[in-house]
C-alpha positions in Angstrom: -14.7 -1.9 11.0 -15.3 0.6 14.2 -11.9 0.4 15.5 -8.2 0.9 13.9 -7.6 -2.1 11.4 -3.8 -1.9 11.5 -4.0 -2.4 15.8 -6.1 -5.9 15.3 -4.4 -9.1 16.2 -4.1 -11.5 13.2 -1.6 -14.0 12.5 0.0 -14.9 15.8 1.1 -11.5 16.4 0.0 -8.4 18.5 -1.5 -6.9 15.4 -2.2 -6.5 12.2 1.2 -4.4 11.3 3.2 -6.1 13.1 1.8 -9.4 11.1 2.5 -7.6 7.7 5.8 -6.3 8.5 7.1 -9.9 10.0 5.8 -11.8 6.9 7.7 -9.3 4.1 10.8 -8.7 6.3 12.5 -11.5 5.0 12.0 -10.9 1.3 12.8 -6.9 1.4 16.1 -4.8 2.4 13.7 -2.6 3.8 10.1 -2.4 5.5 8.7 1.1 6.2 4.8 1.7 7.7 3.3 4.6 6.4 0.7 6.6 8.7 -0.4 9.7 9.9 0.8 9.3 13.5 3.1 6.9 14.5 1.6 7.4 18.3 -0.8 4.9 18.3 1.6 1.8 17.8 3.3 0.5 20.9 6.2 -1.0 18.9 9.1 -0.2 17.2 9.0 0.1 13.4 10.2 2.0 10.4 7.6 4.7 10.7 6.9 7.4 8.0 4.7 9.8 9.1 2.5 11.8 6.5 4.0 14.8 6.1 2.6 17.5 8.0 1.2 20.2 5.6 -1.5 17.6 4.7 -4.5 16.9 6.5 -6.3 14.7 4.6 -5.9 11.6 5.0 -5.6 9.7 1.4 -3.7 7.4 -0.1 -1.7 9.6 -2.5 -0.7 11.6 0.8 1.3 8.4 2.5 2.9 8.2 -1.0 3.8 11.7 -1.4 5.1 11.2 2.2 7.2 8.0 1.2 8.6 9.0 -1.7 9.4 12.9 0.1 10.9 11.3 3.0 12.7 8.0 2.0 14.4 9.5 -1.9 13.8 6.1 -3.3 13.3 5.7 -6.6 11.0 2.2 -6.4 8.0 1.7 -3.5 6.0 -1.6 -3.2 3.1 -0.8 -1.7 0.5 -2.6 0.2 -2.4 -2.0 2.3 -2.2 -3.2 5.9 -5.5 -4.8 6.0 -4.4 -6.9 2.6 -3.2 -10.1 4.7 -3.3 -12.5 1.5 -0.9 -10.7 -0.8 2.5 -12.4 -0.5 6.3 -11.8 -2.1 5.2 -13.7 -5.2 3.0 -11.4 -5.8 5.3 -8.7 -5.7 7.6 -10.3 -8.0 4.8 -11.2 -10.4 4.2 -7.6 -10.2 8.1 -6.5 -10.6 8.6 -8.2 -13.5 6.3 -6.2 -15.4 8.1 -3.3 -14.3 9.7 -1.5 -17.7 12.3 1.6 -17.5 8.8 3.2 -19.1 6.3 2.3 -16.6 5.5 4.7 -13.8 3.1 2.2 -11.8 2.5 -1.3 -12.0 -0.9 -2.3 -10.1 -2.2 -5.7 -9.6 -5.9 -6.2 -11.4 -7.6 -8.7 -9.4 -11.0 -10.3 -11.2 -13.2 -7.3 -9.1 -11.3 -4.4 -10.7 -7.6 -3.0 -10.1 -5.3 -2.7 -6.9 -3.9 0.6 -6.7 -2.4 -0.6 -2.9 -0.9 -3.4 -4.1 1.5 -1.9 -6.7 4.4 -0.7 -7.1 5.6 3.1 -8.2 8.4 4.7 -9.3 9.6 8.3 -8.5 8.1 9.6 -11.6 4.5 9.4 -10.3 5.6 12.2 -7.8 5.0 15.2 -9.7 1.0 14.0 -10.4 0.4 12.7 -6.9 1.2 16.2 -5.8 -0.8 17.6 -9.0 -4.0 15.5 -8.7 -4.1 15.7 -5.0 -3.6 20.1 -5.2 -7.1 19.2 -7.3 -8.3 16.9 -4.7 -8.8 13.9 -7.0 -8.3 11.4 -4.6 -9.5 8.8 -7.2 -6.5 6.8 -8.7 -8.2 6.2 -11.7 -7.9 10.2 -12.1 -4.1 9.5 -11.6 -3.5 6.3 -13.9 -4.8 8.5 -16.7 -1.6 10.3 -16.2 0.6 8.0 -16.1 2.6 5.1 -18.1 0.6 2.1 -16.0 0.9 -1.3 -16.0 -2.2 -3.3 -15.0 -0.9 -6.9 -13.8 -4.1 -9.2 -13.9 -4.1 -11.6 -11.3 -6.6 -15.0 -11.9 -7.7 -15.1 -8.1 -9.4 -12.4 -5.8 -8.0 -13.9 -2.6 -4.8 -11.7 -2.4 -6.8 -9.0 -2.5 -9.2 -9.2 0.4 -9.6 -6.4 2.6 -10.3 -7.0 6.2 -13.3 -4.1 6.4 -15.8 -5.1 8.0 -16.0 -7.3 11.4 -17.2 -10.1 9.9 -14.7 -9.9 6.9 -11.9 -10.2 9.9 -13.6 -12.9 12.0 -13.9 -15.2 8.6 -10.3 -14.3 7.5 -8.3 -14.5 11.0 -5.3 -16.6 10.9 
């Protein structure tokens, strides 16, 4: 993209957070934004900060973070720059969540969602094991786990704002 996705305007609002955070706020008790630094926003938020003896930036470190810092046992996740995925799809992906599943991931038609899911507290243990091993792939981590692929019929919830021109055609 060449500049910070999460700090673009989309939607009506300042920027791309602050759009994601106003459109679940009504659906959840509670909206958190996971990052390394919460210095770059100018707003107030629900920040969690990746925890501090990590410095790679990855995924599987902002939910090693989440789940260290907030001691819930459920996270929905989502990727800022995911615009299209709504509540409904959460629930969709909620109700496929069994007392035996550790993840539930969406499966669009291009291949599976592992930022738009939803993980329990059991995935902790092998976050912090595959990422000691640097496997930053989450297929490397599924293998582990009791997951639930979701398929969904549509690819538009799933488009990523990653490229200029990807954000230009999608702006709201």
């Amino acid at each position: 993209m060449g500049r910070d996705k999460s700090l673009l305007p989309f939607g009506g609002y300042p920027t791309l957070t602050e759009y994601q955070i106003a459109r679940f706020t009504p659906y959840f008790e509670k909206i958190y934004v996971g990052c390394k630094s919460k210095e770059k926003f100018d707003f107030e938020a629900n920040f969690i900060e990746d925890l501090p003896q990590y410095e790679e930036s990855a995924p599987h470190i902002g939910l090693i973070s989440a789940f260290e810092q907030l001691h819930e046992e459920i996270l929905c996740v989502l990727s800022v720059d995911t615009p299209f995925f709504s509540h409904e799809d959460f629930k969709t992906l909620l109700a496929h969540l069994t007392p035996e599943a550790d993840a539930v991931v969406a499966q669009s038609p291009k291949g599976y969602q592992p930022l738009c899911a939803v993980y329990r507290r059991s995935t902790l243990p092998f976050l912090k094991k595959v990422t000691h091993e640097k496997q930053y792939r989450f297929a490397h981590l599924f293998q582990q786990l009791s997951t639930v692929f979701v398929p969904f019929h549509e690819e538009r919830p799933f488009t990523n704002l990653n490229t200029p021109e990807e954000y230009e055609k999608n702006m709201l």
